[in-house]
C-alpha positions as a Markdown table, in Angstrom:
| # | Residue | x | y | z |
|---|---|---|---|---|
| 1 | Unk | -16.9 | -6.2 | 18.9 |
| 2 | Unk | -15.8 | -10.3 | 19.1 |
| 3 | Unk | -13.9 | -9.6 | 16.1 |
| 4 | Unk | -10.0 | -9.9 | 17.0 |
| 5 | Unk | -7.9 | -6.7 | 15.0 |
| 6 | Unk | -4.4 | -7.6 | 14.1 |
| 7 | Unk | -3.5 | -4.2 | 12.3 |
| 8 | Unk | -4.2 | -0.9 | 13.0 |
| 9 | Unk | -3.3 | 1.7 | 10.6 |
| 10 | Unk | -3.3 | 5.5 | 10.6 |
| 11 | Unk | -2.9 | 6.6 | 7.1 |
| 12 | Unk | -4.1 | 7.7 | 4.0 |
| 13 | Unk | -2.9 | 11.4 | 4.5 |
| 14 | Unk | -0.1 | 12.8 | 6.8 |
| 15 | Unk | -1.9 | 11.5 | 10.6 |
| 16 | Unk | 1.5 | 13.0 | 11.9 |
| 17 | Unk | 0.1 | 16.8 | 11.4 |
| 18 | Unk | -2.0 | 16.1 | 14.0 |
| 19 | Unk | -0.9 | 16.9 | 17.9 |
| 20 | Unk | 0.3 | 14.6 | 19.8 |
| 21 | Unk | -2.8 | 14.7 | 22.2 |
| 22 | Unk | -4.9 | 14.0 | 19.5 |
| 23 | Unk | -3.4 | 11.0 | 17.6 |
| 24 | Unk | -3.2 | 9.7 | 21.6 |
| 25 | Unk | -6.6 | 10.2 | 22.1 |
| 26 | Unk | -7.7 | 8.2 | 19.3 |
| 27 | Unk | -5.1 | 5.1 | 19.6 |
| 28 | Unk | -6.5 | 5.1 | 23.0 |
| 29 | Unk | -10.1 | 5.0 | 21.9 |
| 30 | Unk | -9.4 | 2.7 | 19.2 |
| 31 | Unk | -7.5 | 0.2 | 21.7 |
| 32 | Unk | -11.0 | 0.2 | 24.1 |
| 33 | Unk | -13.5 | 0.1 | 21.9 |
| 34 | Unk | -12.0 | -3.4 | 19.9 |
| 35 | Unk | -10.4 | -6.3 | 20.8 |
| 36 | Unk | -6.7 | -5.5 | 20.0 |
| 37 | Unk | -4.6 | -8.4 | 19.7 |
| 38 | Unk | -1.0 | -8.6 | 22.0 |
| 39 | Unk | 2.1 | -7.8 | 19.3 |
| 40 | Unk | -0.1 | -6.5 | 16.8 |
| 41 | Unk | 1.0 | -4.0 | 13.7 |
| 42 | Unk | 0.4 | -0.7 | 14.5 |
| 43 | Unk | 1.6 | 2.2 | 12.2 |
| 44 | Unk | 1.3 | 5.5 | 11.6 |
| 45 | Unk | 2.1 | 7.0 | 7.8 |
| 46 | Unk | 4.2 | 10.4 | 8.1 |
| 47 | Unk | 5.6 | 13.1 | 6.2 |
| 48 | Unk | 9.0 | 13.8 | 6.9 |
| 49 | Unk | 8.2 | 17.2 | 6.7 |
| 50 | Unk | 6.0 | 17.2 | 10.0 |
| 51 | Unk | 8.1 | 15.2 | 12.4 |
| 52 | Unk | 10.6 | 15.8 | 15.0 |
| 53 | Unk | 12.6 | 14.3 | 17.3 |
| 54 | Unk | 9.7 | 14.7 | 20.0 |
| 55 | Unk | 7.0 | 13.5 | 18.1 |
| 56 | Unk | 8.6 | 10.1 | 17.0 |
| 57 | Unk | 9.5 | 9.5 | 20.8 |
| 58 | Unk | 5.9 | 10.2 | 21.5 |
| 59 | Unk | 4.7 | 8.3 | 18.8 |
| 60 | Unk | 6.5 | 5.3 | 20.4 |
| 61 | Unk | 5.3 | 5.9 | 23.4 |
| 62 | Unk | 1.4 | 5.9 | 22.7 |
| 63 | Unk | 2.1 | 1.9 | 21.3 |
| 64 | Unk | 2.8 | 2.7 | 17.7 |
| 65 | Unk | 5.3 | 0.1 | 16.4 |
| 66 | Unk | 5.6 | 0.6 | 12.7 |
| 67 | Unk | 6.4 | 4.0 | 11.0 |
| 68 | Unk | 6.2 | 4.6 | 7.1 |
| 69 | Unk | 7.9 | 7.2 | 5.9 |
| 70 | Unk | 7.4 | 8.9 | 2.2 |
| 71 | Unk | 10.4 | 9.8 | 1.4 |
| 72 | Unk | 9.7 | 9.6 | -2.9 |
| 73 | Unk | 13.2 | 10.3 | -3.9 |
| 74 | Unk | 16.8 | 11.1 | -2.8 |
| 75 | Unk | 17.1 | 14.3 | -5.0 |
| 76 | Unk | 15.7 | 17.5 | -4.0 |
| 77 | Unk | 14.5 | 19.1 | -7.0 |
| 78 | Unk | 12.6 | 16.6 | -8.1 |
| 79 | Unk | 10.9 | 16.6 | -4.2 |
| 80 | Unk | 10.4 | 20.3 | -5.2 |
| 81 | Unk | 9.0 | 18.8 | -8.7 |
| 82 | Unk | 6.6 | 16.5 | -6.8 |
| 83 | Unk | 5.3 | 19.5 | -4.2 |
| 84 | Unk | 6.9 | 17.9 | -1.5 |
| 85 | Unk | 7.6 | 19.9 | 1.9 |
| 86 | Unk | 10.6 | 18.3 | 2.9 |
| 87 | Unk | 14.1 | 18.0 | 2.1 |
| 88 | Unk | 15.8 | 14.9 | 1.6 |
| 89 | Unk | 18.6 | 16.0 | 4.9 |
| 90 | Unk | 15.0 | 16.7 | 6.7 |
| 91 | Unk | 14.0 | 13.0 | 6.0 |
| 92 | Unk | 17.4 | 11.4 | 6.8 |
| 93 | Unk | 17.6 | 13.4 | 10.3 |
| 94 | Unk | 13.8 | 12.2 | 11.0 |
| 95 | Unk | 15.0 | 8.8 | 9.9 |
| 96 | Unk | 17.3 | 8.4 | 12.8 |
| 97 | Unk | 15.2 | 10.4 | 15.4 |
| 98 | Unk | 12.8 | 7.2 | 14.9 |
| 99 | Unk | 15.5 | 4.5 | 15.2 |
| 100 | Unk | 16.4 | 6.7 | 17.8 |
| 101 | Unk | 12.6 | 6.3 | 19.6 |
| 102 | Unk | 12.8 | 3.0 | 19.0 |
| 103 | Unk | 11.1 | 2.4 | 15.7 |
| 104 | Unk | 12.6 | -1.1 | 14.6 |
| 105 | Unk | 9.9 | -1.6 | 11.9 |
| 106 | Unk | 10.0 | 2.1 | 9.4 |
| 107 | Unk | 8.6 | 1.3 | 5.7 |
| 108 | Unk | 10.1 | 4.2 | 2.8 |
| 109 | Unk | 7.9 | 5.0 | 0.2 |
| 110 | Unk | 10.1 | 5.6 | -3.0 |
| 111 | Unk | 8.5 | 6.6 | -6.5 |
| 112 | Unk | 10.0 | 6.3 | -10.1 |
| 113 | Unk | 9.0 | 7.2 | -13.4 |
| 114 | Unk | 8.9 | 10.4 | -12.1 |
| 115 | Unk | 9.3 | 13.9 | -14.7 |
| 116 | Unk | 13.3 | 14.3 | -15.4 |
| 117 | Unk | 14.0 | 11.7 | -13.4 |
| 118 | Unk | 17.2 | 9.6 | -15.0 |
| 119 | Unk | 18.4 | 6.6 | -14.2 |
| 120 | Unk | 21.5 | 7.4 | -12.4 |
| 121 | Unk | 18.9 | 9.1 | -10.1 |
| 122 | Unk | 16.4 | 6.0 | -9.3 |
| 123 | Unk | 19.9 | 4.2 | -8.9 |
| 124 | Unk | 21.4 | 6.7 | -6.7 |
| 125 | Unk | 18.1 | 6.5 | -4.8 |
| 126 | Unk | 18.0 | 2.7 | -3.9 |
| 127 | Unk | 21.7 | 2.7 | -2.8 |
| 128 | Unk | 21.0 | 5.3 | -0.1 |
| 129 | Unk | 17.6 | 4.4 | 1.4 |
| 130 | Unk | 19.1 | 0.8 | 1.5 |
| 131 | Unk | 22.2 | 1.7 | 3.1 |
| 132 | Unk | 19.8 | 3.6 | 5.6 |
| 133 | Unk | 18.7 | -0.4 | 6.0 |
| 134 | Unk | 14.7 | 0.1 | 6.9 |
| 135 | Unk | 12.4 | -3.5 | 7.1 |
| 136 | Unk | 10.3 | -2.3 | 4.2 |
| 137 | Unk | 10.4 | -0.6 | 1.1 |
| 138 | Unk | 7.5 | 0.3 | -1.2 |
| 139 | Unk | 7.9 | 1.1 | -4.7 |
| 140 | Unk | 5.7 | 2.8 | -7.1 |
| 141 | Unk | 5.4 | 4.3 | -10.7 |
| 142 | Unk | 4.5 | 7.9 | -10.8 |
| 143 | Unk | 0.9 | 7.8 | -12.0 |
| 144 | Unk | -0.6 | 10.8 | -13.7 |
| 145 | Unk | -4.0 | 10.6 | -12.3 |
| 146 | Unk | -6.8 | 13.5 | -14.1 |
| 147 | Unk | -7.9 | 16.1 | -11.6 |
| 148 | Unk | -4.3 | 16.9 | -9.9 |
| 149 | Unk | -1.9 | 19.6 | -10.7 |
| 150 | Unk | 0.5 | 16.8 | -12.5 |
| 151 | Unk | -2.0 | 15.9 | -15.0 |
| 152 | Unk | -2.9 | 19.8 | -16.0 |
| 153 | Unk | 0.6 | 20.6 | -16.4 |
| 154 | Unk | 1.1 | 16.9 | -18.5 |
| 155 | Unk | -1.8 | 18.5 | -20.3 |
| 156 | Unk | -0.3 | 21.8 | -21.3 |
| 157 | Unk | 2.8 | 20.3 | -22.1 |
| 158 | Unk | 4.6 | 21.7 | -19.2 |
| 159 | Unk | 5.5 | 17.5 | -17.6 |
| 160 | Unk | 6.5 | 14.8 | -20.6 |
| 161 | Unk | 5.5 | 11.5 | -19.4 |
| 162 | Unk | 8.3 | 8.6 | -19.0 |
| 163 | Unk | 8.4 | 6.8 | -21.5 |
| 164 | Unk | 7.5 | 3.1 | -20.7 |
| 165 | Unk | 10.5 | 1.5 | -21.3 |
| 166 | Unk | 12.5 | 3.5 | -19.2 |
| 167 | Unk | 9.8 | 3.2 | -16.7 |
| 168 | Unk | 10.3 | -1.1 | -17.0 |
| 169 | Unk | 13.7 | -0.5 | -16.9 |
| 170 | Unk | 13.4 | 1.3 | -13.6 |
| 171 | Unk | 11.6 | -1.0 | -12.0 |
| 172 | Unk | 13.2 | -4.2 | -13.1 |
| 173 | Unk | 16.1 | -2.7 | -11.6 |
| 174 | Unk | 15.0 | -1.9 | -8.6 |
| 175 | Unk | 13.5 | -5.7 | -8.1 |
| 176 | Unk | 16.5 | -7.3 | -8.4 |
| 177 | Unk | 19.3 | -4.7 | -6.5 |
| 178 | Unk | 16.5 | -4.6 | -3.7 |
| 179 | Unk | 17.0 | -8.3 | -4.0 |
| 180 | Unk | 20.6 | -8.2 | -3.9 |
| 181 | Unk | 20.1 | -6.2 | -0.7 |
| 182 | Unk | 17.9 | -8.4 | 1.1 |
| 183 | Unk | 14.3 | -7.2 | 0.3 |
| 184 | Unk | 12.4 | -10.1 | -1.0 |
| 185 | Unk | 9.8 | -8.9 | -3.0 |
| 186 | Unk | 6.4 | -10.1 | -1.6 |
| 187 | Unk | 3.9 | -8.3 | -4.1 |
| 188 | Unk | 4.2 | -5.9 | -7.2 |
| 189 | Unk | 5.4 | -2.7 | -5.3 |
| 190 | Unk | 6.4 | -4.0 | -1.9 |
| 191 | Unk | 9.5 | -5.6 | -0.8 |
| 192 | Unk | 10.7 | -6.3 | 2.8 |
| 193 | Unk | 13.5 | -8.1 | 5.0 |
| 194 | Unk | 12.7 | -11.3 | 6.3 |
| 195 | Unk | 9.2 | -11.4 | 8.5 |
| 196 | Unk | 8.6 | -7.5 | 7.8 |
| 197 | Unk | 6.1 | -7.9 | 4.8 |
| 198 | Unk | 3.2 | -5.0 | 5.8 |
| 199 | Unk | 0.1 | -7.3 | 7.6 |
| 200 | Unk | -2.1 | -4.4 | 7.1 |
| 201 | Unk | -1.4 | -3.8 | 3.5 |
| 202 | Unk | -1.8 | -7.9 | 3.0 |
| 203 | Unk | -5.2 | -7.9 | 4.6 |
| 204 | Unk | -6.2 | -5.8 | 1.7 |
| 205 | Unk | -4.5 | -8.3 | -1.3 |
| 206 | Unk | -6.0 | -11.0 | 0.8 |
| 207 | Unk | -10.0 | -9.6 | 0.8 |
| 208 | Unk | -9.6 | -9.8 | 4.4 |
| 209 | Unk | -12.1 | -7.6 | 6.7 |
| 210 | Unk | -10.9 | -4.2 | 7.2 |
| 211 | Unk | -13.0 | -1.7 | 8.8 |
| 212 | Unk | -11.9 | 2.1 | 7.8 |
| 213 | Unk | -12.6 | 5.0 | 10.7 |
| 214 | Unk | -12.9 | 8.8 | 10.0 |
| 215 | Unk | -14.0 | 10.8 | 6.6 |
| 216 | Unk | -14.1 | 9.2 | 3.2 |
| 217 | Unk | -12.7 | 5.8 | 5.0 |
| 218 | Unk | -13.6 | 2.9 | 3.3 |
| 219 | Unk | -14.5 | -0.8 | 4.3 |
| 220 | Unk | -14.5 | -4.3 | 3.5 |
| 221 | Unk | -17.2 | -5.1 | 6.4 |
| 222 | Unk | -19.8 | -7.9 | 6.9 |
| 223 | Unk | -19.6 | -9.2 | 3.1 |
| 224 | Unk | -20.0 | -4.9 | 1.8 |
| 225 | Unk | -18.0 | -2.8 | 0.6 |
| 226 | Unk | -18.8 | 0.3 | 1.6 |
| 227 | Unk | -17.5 | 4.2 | 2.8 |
| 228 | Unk | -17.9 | 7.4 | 5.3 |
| 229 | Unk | -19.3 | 10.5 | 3.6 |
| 230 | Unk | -16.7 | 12.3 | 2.3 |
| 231 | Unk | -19.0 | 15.9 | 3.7 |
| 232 | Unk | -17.2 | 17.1 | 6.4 |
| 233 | Unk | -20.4 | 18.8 | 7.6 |
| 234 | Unk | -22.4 | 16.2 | 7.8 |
| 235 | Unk | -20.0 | 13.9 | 9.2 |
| 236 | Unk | -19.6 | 16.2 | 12.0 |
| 237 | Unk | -23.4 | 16.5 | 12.3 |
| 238 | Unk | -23.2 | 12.9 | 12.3 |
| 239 | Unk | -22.5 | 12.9 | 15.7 |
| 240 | Unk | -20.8 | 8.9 | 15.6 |
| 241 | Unk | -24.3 | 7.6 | 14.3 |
| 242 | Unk | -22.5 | 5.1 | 12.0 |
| 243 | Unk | -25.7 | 4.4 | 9.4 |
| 244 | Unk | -25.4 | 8.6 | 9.3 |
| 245 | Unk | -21.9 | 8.4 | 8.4 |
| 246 | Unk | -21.9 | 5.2 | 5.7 |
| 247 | Unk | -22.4 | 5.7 | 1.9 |
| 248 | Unk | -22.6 | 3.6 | -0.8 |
| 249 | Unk | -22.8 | -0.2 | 0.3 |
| 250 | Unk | -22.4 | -2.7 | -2.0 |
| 251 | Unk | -23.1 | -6.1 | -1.3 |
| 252 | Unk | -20.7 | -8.0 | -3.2 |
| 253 | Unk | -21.6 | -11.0 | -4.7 |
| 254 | Unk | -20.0 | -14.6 | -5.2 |
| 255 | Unk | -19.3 | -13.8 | -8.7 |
| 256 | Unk | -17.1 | -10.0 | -7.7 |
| 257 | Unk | -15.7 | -11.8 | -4.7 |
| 258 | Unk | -14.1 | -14.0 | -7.0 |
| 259 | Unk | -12.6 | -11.8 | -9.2 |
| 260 | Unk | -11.6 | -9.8 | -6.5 |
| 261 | Unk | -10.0 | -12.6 | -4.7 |
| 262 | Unk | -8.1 | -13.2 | -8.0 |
| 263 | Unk | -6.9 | -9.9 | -9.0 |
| 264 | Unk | -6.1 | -9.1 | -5.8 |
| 265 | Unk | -4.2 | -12.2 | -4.7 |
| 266 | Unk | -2.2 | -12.1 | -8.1 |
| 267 | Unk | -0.7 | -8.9 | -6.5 |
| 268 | Unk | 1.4 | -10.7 | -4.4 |
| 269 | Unk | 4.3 | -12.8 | -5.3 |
| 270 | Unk | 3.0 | -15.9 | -3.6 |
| 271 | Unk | 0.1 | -15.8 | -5.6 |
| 272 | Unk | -3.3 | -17.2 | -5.1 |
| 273 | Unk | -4.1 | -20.8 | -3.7 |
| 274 | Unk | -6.2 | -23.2 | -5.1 |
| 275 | Unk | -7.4 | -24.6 | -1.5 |
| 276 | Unk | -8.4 | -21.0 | -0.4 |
| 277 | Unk | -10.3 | -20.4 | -2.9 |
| 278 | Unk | -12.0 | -23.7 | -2.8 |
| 279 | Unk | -12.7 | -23.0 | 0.9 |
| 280 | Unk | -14.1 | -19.4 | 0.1 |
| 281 | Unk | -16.3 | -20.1 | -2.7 |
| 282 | Unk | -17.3 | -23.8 | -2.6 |
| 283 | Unk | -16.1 | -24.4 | -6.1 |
| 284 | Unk | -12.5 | -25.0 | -7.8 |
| 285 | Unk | -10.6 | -22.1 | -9.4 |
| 286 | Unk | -10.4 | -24.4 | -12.6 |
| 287 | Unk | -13.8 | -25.1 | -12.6 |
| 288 | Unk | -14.9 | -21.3 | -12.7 |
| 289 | Unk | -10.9 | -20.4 | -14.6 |
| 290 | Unk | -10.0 | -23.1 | -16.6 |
| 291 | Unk | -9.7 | -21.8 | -19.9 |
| 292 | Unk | -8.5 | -18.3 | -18.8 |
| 293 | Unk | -5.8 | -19.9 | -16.5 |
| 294 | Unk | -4.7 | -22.4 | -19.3 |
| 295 | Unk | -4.6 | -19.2 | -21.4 |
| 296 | Unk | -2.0 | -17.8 | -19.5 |
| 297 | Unk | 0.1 | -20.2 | -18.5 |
| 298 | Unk | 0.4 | -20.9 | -22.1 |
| 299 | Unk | 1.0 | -17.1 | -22.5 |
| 300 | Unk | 3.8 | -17.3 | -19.5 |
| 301 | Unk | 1.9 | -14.7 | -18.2 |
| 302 | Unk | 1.2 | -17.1 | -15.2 |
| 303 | Unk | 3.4 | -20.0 | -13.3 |
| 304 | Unk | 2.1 | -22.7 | -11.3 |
| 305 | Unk | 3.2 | -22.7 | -7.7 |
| 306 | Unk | 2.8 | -25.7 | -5.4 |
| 307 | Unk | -0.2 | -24.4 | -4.1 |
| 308 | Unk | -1.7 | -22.8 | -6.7 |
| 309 | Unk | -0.7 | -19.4 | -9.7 |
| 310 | Unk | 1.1 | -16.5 | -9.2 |
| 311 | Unk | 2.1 | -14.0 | -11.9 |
| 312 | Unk | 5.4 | -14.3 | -14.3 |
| 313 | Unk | 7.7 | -11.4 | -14.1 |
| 314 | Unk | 6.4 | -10.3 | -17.6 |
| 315 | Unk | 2.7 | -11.3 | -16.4 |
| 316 | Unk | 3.8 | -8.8 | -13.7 |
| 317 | Unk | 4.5 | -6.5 | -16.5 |
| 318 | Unk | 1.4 | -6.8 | -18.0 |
| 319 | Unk | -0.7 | -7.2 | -14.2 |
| 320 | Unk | -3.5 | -5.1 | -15.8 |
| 321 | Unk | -4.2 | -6.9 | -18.6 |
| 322 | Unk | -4.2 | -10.0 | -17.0 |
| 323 | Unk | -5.8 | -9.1 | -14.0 |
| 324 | Unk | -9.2 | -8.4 | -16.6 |
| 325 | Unk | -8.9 | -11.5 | -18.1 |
| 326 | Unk | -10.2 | -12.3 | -14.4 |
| 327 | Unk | -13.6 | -10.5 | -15.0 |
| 328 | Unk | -16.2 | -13.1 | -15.3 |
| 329 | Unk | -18.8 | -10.5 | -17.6 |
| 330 | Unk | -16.1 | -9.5 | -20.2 |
């Protein structure tokens, strides 16, 4: 392909279960079938649970320069609350055996909101992955999603919800101690030192191309949005055939790749520009989002930047109601 790839990212799951001579097998296919280009963000999501000393050195080794590590929380029983199979001492020792292969760029996932969690413990939390001092830090309210074992237990009573105040409370403090710390936050969840915001997670907020490899991957490709089968059977019988493997394409048209582009780009902190979206769509934000823009400036659910609107901290608050305010068939 002619197309130049600027991210490459193993994830969504634990990659790091598989053996070494597997994930190097791929990351070498990978590098020769595209054009790869030099410095660019490669990283590999991992459980503490199922790394080791070895594997981060060989993980460094095969070219993977970013490591994010899901960590959740600092307490142990509520790791054992959330089904994790590590420790919290298992995660600090795998901590340092990547600094120790050279991993200079580690994102920590951290989750609040979660059952019995206080506030002393979400504060107890930030002060030790930050004094562990990784680029990136991503963190995220404990949704309780229908079909997983938190939501039949929430169900029978067994899990009580946080309540959303505490849950605002959480996170407002964790914006501005992250801040005192360094982090600037760059989009609702994410925060990073200087020049460590995630590119790969960006391409996504930005509607940028992204082409998704292996089963149930999905894709932002050639103006669809498509996926793989999720049938392991038939991906296997698939034998590489990619119009075997895809599912589901959707065109998207002008009208869903605007909202996108706005519900998406109000994600991060920066906002959405006026210019891009002018150059995108060959029509003015205001001119398709006057009156709903107005709206919520008026609402201080928006701000106006110096290139275009971004989101207040209590529009961040309320993201999901204003992000619908965005659909253009309400």
């Amino acid at each position: 392909m002619d197309y130049l790839v600027t991210s490459i990212f193993f994830g969504g799951g634990t990659p790091t279960v598989l053996s070494e001579e597997l994930l190097s097998s791929l990351l070498e296919k990978i590098k020769a079938s595209f054009n790869i280009v030099e410095g660019a963000e490669i990283t590999i999501e991992s459980n503490p649970g199922t790394m080791g000393e070895e594997k981060a050195m060989a993980l460094r080794k095969m070219g993977f320069n970013r490591l994010s590590m899901g960590v959740q929380a600092w307490q142990n029983r509520l790791l054992s609350i959330l089904g994790r199979i590590h420790t919290i001492e298992e995660f600090q020792d795998n901590f340092h055996n990547a600094r120790k292969a050279g991993f200079d760029n580690i994102n920590v996932d951290i989750m609040f909101a979660l059952p019995t969690q206080t506030s002393a413990d979400w504060r107890e939390t930030l002060e030790r992955i930050t004094n562990l001092n990784p680029e990136h830090i991503s963190a995220y309210s404990l949704i309780i999603e229908e079909g997983t074992p938190f939501y039949e237990k929430f169900e029978k009573g067994e899990l009580l919800e946080t309540d959303e105040e505490l849950d605002r409370e959480m996170y407002h403090y964790a914006v501005a101690f992250l801040a005192e710390k360094g982090y600037q936050q760059y989009e609702i969840s994410n925060f990073a030192k200087h020049g460590q915001e995630s590119r790969h997670n960006k391409i996504y907020w930005q509607t940028t191309p992204d082409l998704g490899l292996g089963l149930g991957a999905h894709s932002f490709f050639g103006g669809s949005r498509f996926h793989n089968t999720y049938d392991l059977d038939k991906y296997i019988l698939a034998n590489g055939e990619i119009n075997r493997l895809e599912e589901e394409h959707e065109m998207l048209l002008k009208k869903a790749a605007m909202e996108e582009f706005m519900f998406l780009g109000l994600r991060l902190t920066e906002g959405v520009s006026f210019k891009e979206f002018s150059q995108r769509f060959g029509v003015e934000m205001k001119e398709i989002y006057n009156k709903v823009i107005s709206d919520l400036l008026e609402r201080n659910l928006l701000r106006q930047t110096k290139e275009g609107i971004a989101l207040t901290e209590i529009g961040i608050d309320l993201s999901n109601q204003v992000f619908t305010e965005f659909l253009l068939d309400k």
